[in-house]
C-alpha positions as CSV (number, residue, x, y, z in Angstrom):
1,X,23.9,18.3,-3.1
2,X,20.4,19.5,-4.1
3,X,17.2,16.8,-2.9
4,X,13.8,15.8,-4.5
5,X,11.6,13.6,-4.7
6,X,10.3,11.4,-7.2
7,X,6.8,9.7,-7.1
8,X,5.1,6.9,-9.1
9,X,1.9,5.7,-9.2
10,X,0.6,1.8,-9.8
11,X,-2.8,0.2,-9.7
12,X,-3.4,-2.9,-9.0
13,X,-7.3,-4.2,-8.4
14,X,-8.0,-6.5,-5.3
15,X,-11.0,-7.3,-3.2
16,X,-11.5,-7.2,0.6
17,X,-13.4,-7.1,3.8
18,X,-13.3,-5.7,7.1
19,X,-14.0,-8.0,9.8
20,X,-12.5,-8.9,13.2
21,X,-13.3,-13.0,14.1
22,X,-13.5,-12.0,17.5
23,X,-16.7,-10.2,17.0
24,X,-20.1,-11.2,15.6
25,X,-21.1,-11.1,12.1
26,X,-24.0,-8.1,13.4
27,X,-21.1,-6.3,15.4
28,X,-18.8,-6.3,12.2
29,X,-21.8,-4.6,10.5
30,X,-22.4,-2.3,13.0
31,X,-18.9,-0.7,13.2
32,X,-17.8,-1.4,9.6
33,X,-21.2,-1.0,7.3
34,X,-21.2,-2.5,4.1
35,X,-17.6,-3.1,4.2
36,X,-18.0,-6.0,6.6
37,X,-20.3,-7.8,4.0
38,X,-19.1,-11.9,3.9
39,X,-19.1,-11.5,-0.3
40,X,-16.2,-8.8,0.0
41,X,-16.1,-6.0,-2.5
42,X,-13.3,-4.7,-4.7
43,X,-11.7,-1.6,-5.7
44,X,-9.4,-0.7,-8.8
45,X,-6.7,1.0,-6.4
46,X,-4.0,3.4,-6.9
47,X,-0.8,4.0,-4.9
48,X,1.5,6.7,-5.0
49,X,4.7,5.8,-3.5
50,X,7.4,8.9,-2.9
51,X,11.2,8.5,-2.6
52,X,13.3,11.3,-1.5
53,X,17.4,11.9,-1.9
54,X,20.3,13.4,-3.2
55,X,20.4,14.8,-7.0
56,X,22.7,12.9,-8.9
57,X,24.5,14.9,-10.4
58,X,25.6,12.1,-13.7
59,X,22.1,10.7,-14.2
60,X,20.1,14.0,-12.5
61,X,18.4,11.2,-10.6
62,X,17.2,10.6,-7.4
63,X,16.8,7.1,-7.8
64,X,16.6,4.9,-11.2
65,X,13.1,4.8,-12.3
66,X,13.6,0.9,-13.7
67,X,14.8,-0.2,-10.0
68,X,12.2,1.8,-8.6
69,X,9.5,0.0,-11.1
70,X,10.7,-3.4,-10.1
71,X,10.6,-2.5,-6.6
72,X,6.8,-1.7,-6.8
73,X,6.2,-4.5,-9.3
74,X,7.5,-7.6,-6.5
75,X,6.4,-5.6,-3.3
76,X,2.7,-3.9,-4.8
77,X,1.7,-5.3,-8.2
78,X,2.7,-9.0,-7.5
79,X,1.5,-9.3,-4.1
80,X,-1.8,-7.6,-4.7
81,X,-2.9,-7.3,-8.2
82,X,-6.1,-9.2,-8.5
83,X,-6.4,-10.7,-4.8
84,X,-8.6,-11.2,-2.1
85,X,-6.2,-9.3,0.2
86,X,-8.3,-11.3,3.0
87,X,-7.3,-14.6,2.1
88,X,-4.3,-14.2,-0.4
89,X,-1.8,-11.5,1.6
90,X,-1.3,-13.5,5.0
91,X,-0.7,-10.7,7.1
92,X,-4.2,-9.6,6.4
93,X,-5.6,-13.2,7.9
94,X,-8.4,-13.9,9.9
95,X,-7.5,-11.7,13.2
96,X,-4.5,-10.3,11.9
97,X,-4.2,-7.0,9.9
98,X,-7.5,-5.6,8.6
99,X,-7.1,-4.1,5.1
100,X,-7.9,-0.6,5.3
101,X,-6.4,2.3,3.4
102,X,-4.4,3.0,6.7
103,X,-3.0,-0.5,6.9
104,X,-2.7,-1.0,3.0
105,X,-0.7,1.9,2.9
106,X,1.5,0.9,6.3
107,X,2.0,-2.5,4.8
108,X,3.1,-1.2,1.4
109,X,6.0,1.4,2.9
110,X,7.6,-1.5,5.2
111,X,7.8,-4.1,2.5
112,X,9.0,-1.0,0.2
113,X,11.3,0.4,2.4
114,X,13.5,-2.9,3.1
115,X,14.3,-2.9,-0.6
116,X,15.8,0.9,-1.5
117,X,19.2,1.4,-1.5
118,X,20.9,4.0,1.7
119,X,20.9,6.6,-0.5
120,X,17.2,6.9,-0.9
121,X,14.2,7.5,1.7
122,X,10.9,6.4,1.2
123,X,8.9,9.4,2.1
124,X,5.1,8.4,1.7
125,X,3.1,5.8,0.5
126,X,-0.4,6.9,-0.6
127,X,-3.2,4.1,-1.3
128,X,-6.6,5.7,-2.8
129,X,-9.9,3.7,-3.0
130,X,-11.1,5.6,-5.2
131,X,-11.1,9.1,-6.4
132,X,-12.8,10.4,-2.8
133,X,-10.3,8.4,-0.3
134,X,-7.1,7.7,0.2
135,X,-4.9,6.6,3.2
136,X,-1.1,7.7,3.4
137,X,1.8,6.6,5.3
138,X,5.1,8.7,6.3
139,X,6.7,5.5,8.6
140,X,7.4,5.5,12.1
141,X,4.6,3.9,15.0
């Protein structure tokens, strides 16, 4: 059977900060710059999240593009649109995750990747900033 992949993109705005507890405010500064401010600071984000499989060969799909949607609307959109990732998403808690592209985009595949069918891999999950940075994910450690 032939493969592909299919890709779709969502946005979804959210504010953040990086900080670690365990260090001083001036040490936070000092390794993250501006983004260890205490006001936080948003970004309108985009993700780009890539499925791979099989062809099939009565719908030509790889995987349905309205499962897919839902998918991304409970596990990205829902969870994230207009948050404080800080202090709404608990795994990104005081001394817990710290929301970087990296670990947006880490977070993203595992909560994605629990919710596709066996048919279908998730291949990459990309989070951009902005239209200079982005973050992606493959899986694994």
């Amino acid at each position: 059977m032939p493969k592909a992949s299919l890709t779709r993109r969502v946005t979804f705005a959210a504010a953040h900060r990086y900080r670690r507890p365990d260090w001083t405010q001036e040490q936070n500064e000092k390794v993250f710059g501006l983004c260890a401010r205490e006001s936080y600071h948003g970004h309108t984000y985009s993700c780009d999240v890539t499925v791979t499989g099989e062809i099939d060969p009565t719908t030509g799909f790889v995987f349905d593009l309205g499962d897919l949607d839902r998918v991304l609307l409970a596990e990205v959109t829902d969870r994230l649109d207009h948050r404080n990732i800080n202090t709404d998403v608990p795994e990104f808690g005081d001394g817990l995750l710290i929301p970087t592209g990296e670990n947006l985009a880490r977070f993203i595949y595992e909560k994605i990747s629990v919710q596709l069918p066996p048919t279908v891999s998730l291949a990459a999950v990309t989070v951009h900033e902005d239209e200079t940075l982005s973050a992606s994910f493959q899986g694994g450690k």
